[in-house]
C-alpha positions as a printed NumPy array, in Angstrom:
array([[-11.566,   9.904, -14.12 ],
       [-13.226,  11.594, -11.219],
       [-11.481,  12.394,  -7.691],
       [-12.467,   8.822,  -6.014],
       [-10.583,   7.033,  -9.098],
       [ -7.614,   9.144,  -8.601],
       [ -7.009,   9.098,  -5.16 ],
       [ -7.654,   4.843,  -5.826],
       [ -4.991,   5.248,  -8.654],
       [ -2.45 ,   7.202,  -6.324],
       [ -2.661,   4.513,  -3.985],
       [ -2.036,   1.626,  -6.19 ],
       [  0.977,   3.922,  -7.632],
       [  2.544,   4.227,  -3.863],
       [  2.334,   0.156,  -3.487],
       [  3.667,  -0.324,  -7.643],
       [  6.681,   2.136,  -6.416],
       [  7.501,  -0.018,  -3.315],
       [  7.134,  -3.224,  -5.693],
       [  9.467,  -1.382,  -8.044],
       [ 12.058,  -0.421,  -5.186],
       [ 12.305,  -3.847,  -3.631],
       [ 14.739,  -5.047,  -6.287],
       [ 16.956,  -2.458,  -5.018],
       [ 19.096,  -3.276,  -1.93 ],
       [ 19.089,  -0.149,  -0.291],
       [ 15.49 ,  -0.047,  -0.506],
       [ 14.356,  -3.462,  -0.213],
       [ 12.093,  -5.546,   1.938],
       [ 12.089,  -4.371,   5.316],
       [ 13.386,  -0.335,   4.97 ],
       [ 11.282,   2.349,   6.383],
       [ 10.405,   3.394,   2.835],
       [  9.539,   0.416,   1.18 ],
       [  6.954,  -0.196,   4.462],
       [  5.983,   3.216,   4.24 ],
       [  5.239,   3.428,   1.065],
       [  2.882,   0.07 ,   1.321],
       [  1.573,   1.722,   4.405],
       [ -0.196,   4.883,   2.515],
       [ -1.026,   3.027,  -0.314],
       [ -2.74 ,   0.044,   1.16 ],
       [ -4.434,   2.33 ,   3.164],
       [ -5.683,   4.735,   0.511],
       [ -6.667,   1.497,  -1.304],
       [ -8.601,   0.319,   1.835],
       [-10.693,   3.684,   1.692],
       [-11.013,   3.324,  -2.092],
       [-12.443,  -0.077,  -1.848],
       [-14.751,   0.924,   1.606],
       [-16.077,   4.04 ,  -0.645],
       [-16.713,   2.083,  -4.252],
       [-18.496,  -0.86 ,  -2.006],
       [-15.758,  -3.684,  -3.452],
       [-15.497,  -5.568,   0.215],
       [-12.746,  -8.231,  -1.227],
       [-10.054,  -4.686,  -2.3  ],
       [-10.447,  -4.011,   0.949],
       [ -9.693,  -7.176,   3.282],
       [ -6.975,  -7.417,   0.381],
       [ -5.545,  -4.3  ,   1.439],
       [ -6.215,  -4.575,   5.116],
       [ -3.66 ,  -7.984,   5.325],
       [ -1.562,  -5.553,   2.95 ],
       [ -1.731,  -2.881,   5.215],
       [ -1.277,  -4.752,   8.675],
       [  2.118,  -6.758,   7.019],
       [  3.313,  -3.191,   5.555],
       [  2.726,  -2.179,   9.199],
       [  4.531,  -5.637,  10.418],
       [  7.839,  -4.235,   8.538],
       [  7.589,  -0.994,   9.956],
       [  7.693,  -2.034,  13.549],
       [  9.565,  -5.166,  13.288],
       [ 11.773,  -3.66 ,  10.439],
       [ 11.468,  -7.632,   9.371]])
């Protein structure tokens, strides 16, 4: 694994951990952590996908990114 798959793999770690924490009440859907979390990793994904040339990661992870960003300020 070579520096560009890793940084792709922590990014897709930071979005599993807010997947994983959304059972939890206290840091569900719509806390500062969960959308932070989402926030770094959709947009370490974006750059992952821009870098490797895969177009459809990254409007994937853009929407991801701009909803993750939709929690933080709306805290919705």
């Amino acid at each position: 694994m070579d520096i560009v798959d890793g940084i792709g793999a922590l990014g897709a770690g930071l979005i599993l951990a807010g997947f994983l924490l959304r059972a939890s009440a206290q840091y569900g859907v719509g806390t500062v952590l969960y959308g932070m979390l989402n926030v770094l990793g959709a947009g370490i994904l974006i750059w992952y996908g821009w870098v490797t040339g895969v177009w459809p990661f990254v409007i994937l992870n853009g929407v991801w990114f701009l909803d993750a960003m939709r929690i933080l300020i709306f805290k919705k």
